[in-house]
PDB file of N, CA, C and O in Angstrom:
ATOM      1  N   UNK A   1      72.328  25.748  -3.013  1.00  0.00           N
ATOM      2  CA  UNK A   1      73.356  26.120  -2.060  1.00  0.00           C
ATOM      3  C   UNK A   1      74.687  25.571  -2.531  1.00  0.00           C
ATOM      4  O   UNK A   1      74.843  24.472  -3.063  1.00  0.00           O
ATOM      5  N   UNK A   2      75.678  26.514  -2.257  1.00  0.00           N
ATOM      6  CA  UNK A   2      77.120  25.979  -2.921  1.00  0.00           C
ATOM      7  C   UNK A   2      77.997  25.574  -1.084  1.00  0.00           C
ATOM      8  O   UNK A   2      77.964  26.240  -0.049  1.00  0.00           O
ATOM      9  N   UNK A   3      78.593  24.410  -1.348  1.00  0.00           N
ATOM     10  CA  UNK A   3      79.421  23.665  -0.971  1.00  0.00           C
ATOM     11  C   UNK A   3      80.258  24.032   0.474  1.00  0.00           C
ATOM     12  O   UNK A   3      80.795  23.328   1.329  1.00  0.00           O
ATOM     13  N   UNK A   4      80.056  25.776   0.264  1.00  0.00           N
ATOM     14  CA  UNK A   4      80.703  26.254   1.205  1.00  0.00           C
ATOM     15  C   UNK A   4      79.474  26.931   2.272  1.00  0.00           C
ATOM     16  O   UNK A   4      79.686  27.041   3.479  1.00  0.00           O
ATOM     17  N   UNK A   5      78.374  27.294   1.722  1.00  0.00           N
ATOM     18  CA  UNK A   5      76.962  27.344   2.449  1.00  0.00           C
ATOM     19  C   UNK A   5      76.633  25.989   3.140  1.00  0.00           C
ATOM     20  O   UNK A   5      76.156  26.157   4.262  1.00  0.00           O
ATOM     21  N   UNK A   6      76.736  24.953   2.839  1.00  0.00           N
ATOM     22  CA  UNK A   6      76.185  24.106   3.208  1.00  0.00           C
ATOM     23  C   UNK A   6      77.018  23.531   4.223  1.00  0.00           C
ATOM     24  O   UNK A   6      76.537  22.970   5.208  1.00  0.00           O
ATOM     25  N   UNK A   7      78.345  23.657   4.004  1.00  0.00           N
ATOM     26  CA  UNK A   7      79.738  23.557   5.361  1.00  0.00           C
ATOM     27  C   UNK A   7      79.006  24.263   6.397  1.00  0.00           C
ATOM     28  O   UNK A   7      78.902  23.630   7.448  1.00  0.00           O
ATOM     29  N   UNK A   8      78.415  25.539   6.362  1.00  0.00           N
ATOM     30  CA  UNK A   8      78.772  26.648   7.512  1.00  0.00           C
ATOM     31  C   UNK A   8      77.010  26.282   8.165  1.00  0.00           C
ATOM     32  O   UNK A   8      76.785  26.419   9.367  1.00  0.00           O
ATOM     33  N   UNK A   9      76.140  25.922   7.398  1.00  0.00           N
ATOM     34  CA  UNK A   9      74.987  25.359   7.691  1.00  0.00           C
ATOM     35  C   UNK A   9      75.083  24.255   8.763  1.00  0.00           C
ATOM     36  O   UNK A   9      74.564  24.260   9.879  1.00  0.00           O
ATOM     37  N   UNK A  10      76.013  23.112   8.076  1.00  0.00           N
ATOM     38  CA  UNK A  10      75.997  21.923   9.258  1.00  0.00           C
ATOM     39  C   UNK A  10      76.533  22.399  10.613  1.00  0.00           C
ATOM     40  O   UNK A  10      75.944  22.286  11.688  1.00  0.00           O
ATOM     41  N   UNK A  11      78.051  23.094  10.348  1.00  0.00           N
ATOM     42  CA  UNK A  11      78.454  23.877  11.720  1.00  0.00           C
ATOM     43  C   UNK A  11      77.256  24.621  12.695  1.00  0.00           C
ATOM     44  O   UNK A  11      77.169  24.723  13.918  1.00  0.00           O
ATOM     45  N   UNK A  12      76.573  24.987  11.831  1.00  0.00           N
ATOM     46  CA  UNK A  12      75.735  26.177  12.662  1.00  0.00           C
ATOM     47  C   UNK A  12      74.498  25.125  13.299  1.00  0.00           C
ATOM     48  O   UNK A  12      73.757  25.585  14.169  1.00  0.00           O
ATOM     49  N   UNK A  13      74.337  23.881  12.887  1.00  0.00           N
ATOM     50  CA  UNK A  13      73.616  23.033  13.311  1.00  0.00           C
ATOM     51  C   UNK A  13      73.933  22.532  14.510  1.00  0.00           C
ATOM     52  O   UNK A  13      73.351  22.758  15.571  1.00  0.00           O
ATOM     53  N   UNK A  14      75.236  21.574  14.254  1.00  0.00           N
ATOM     54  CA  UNK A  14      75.735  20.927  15.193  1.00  0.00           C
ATOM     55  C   UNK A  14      76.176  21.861  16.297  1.00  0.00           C
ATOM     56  O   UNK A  14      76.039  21.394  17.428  1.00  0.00           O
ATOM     57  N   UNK A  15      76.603  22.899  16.224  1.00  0.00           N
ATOM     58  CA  UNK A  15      76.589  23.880  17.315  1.00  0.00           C
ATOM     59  C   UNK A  15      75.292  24.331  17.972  1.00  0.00           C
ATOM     60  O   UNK A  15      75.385  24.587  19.173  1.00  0.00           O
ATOM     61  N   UNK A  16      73.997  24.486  17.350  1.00  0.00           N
ATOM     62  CA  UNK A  16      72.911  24.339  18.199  1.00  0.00           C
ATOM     63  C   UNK A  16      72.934  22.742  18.732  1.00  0.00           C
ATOM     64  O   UNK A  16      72.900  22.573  19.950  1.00  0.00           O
ATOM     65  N   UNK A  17      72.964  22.106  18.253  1.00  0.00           N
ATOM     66  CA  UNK A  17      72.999  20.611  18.868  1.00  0.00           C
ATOM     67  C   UNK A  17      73.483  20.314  20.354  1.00  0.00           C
ATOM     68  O   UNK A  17      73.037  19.749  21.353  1.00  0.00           O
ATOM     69  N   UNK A  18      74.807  21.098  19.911  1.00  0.00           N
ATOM     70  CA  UNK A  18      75.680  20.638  20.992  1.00  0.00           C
ATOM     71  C   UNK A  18      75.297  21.558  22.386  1.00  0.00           C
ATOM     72  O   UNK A  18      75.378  21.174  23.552  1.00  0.00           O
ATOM     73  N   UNK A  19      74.913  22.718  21.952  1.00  0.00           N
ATOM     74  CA  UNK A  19      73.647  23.566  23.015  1.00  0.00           C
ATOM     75  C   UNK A  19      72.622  23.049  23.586  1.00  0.00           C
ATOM     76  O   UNK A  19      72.251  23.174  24.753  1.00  0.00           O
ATOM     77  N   UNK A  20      72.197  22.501  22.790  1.00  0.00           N
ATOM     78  CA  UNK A  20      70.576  22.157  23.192  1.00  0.00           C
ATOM     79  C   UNK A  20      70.914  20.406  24.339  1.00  0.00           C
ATOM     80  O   UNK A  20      70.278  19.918  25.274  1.00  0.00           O
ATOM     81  N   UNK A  21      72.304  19.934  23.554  1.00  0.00           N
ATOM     82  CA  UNK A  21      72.770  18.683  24.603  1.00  0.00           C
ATOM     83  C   UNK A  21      72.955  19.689  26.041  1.00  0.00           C
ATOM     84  O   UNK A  21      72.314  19.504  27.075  1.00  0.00           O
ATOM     85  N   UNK A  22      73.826  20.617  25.866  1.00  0.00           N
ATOM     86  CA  UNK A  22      73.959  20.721  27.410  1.00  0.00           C
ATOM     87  C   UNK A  22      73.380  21.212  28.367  1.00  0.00           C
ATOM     88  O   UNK A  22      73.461  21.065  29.586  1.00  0.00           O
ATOM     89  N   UNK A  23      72.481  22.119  27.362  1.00  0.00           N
ATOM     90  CA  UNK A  23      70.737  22.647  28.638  1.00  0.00           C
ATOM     91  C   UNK A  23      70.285  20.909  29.007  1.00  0.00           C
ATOM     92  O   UNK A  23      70.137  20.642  30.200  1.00  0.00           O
ATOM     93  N   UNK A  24      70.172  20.286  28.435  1.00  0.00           N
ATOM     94  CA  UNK A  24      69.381  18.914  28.515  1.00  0.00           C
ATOM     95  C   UNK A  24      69.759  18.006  29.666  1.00  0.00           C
ATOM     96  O   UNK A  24      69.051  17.477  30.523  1.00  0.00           O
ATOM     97  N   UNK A  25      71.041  17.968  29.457  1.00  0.00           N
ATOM     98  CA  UNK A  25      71.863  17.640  30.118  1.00  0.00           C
ATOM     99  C   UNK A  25      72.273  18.190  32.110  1.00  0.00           C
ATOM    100  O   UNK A  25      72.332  17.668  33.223  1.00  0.00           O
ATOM    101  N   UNK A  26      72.426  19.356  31.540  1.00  0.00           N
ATOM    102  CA  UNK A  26      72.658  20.331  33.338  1.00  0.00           C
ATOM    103  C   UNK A  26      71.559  19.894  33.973  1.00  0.00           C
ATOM    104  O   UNK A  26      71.665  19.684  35.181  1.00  0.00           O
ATOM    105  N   UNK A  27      70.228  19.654  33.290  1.00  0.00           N
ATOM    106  CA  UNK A  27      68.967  19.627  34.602  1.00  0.00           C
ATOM    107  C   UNK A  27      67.633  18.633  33.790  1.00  0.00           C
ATOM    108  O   UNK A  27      67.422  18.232  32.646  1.00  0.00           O
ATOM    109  N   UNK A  28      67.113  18.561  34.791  1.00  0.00           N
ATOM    110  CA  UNK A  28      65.869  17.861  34.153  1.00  0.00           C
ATOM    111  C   UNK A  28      65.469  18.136  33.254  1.00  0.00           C
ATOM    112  O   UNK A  28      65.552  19.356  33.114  1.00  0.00           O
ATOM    113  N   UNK A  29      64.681  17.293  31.840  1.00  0.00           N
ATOM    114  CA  UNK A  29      63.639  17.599  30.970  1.00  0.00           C
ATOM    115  C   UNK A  29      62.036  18.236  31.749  1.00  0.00           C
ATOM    116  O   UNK A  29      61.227  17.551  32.375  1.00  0.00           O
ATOM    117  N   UNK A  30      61.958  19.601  31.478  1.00  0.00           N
ATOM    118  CA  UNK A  30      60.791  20.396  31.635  1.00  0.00           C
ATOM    119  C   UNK A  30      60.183  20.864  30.433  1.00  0.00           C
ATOM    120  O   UNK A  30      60.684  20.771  29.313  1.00  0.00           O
ATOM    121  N   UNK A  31      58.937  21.437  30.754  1.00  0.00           N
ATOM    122  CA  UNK A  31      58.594  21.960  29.864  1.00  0.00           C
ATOM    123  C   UNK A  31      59.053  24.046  29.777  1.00  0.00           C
ATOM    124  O   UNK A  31      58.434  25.006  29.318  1.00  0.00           O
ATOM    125  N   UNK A  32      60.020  23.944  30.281  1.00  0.00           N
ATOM    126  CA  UNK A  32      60.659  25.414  30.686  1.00  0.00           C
ATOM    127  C   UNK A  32      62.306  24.931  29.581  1.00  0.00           C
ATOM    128  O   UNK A  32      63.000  25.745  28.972  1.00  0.00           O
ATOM    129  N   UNK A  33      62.523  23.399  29.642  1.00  0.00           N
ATOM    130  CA  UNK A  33      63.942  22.943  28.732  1.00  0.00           C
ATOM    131  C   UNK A  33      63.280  23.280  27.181  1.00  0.00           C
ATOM    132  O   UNK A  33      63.772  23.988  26.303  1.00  0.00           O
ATOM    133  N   UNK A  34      62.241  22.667  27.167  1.00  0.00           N
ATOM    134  CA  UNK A  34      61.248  22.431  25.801  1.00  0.00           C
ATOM    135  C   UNK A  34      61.459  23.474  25.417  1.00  0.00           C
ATOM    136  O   UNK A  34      62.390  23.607  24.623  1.00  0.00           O
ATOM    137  N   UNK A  35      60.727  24.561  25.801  1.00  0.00           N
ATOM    138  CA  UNK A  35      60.455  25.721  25.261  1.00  0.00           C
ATOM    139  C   UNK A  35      61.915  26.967  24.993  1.00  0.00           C
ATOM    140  O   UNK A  35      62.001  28.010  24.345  1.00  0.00           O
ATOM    141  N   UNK A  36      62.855  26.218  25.832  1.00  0.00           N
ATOM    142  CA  UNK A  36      64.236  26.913  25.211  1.00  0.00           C
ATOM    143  C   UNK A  36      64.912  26.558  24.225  1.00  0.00           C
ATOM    144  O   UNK A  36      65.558  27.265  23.451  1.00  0.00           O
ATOM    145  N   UNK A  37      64.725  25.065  24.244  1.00  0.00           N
ATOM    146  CA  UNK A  37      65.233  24.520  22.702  1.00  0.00           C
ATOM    147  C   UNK A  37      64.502  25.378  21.496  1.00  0.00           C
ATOM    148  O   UNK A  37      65.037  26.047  20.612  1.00  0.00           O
ATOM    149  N   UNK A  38      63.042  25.128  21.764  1.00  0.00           N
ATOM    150  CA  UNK A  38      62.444  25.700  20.608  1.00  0.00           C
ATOM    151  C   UNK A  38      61.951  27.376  20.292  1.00  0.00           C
ATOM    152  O   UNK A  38      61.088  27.680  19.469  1.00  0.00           O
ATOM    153  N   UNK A  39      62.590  28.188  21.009  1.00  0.00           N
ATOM    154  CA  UNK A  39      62.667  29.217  20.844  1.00  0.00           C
ATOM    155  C   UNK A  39      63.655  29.436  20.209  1.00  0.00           C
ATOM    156  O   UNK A  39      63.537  30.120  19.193  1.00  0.00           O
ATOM    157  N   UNK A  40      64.876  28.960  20.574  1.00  0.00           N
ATOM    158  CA  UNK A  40      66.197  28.849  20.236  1.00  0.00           C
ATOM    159  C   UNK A  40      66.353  28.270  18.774  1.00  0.00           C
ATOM    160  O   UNK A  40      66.700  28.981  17.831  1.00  0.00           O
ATOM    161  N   UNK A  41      66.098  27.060  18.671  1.00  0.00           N
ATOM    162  CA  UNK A  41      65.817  26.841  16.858  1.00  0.00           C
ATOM    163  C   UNK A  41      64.855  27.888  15.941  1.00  0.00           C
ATOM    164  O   UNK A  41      64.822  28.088  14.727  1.00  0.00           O
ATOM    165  N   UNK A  42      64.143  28.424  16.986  1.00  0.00           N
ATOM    166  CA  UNK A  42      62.844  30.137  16.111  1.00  0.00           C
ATOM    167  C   UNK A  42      64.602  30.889  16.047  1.00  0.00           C
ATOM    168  O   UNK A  42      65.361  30.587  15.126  1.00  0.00           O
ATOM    169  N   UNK A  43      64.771  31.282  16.498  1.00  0.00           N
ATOM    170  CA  UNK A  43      65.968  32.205  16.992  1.00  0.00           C
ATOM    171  C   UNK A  43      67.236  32.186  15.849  1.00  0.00           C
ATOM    172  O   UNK A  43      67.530  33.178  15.181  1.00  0.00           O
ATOM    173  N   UNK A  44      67.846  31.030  15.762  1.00  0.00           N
ATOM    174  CA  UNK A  44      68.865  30.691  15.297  1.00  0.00           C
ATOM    175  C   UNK A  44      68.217  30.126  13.483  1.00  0.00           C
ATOM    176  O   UNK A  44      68.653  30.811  12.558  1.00  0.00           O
ATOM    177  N   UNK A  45      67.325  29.042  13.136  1.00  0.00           N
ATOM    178  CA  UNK A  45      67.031  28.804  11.988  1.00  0.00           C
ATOM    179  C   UNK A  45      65.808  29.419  11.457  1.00  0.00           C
ATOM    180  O   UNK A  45      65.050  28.895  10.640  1.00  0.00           O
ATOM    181  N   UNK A  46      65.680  30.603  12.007  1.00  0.00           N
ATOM    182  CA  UNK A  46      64.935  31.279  10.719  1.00  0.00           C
ATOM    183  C   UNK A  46      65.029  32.162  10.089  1.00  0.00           C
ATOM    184  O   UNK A  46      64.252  32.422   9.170  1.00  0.00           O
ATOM    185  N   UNK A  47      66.295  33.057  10.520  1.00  0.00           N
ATOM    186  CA  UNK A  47      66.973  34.165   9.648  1.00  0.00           C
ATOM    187  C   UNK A  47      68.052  33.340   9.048  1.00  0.00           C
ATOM    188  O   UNK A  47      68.973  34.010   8.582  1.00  0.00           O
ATOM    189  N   UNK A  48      68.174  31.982   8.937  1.00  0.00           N
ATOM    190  CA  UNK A  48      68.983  31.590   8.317  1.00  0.00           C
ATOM    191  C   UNK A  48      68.134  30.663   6.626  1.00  0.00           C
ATOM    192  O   UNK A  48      68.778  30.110   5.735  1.00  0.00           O
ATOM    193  N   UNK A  49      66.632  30.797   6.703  1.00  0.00           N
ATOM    194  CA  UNK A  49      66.205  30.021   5.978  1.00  0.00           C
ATOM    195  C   UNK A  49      65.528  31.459   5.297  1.00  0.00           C
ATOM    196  O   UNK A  49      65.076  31.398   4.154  1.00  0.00           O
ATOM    197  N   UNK A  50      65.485  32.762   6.074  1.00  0.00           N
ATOM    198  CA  UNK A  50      64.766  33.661   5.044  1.00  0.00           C
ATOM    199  C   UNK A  50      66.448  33.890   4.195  1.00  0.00           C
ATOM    200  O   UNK A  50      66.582  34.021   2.978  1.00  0.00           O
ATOM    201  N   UNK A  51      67.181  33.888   4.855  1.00  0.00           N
ATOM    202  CA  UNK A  51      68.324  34.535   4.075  1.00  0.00           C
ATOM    203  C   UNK A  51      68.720  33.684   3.034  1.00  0.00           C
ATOM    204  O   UNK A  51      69.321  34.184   2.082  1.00  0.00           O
ATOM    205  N   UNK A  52      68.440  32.252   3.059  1.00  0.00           N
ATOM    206  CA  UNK A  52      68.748  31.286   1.737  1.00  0.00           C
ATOM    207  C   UNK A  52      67.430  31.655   0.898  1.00  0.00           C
ATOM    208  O   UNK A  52      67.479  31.639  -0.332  1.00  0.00           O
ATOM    209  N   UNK A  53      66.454  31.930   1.465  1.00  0.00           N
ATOM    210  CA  UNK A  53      64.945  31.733   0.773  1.00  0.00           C
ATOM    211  C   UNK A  53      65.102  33.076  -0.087  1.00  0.00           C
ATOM    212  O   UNK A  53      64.612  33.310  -1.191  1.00  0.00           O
ATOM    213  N   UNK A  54      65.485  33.464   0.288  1.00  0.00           N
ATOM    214  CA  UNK A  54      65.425  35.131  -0.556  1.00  0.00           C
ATOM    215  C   UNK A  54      66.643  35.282  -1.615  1.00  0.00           C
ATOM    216  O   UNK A  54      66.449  36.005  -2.592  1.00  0.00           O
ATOM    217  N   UNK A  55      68.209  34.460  -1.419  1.00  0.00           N
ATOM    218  CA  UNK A  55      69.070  34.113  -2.228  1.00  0.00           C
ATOM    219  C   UNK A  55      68.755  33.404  -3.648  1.00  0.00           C
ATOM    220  O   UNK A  55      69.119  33.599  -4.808  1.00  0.00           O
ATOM    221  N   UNK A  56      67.908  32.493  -2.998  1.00  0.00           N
ATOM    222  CA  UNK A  56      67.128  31.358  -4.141  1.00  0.00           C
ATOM    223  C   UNK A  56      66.162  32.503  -4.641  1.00  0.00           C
ATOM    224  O   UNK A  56      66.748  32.913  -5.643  1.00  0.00           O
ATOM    225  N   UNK A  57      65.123  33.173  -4.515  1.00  0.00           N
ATOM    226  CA  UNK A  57      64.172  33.488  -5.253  1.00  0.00           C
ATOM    227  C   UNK A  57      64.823  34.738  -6.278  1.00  0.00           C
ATOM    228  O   UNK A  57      64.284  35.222  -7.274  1.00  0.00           O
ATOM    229  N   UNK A  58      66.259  35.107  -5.638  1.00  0.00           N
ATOM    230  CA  UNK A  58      66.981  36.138  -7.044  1.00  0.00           C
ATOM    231  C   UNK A  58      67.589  35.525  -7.970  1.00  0.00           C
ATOM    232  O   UNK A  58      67.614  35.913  -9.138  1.00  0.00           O
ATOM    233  N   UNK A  59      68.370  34.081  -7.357  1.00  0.00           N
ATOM    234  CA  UNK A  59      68.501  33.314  -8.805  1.00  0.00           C
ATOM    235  C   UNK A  59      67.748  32.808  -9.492  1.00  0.00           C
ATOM    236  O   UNK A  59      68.308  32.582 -10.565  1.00  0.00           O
ATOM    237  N   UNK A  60      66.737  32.477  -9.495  1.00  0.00           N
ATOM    238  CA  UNK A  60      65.378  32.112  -9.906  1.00  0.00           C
ATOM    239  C   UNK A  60      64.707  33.060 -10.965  1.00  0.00           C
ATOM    240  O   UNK A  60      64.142  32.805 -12.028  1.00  0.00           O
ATOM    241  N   UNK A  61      64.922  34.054 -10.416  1.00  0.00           N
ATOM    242  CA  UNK A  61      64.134  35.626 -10.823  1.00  0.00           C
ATOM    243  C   UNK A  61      64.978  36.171 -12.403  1.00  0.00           C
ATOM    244  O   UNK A  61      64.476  36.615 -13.436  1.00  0.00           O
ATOM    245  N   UNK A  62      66.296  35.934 -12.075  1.00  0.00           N
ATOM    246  CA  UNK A  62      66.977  36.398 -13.070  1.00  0.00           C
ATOM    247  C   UNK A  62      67.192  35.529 -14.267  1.00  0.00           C
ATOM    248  O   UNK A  62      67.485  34.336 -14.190  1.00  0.00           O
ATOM    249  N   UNK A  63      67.004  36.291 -15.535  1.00  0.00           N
ATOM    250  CA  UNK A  63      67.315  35.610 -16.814  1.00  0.00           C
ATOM    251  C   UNK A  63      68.172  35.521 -17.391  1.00  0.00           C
ATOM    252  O   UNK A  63      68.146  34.878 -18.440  1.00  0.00           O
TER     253      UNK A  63
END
């Protein structure tokens, strides 16, 4: 990953972060909070790890 991927990576982190603080935050820990965080990280970091995963396997690929 180059320098400027990895900038827009942490942003895109700490912006779920700062989400997942304020569901947490507005109301009790449930297991209804649980399951929004972690849908939400399915949601948000995994078209972001096929889209590096598939970047990496063409530089890889090529000679």
């Amino acid at each position: 990953m180059k320098g400027a991927d990895i900038f827009r990576f942490a942003c895109i982190v700490l912006l779920w972060l700062a989400a997942c603080y304020f569901v947490v935050a507005s109301q009790p820990f449930s297991l209804r909070v649980a399951f929004v965080i972690i849908a939400s990280g399915i949601i948000v970091f995994v078209p972001i790890y096929k889209k590096y995963r598939k970047k990496n396997d063409r530089s890889k690929g090529s000679i």
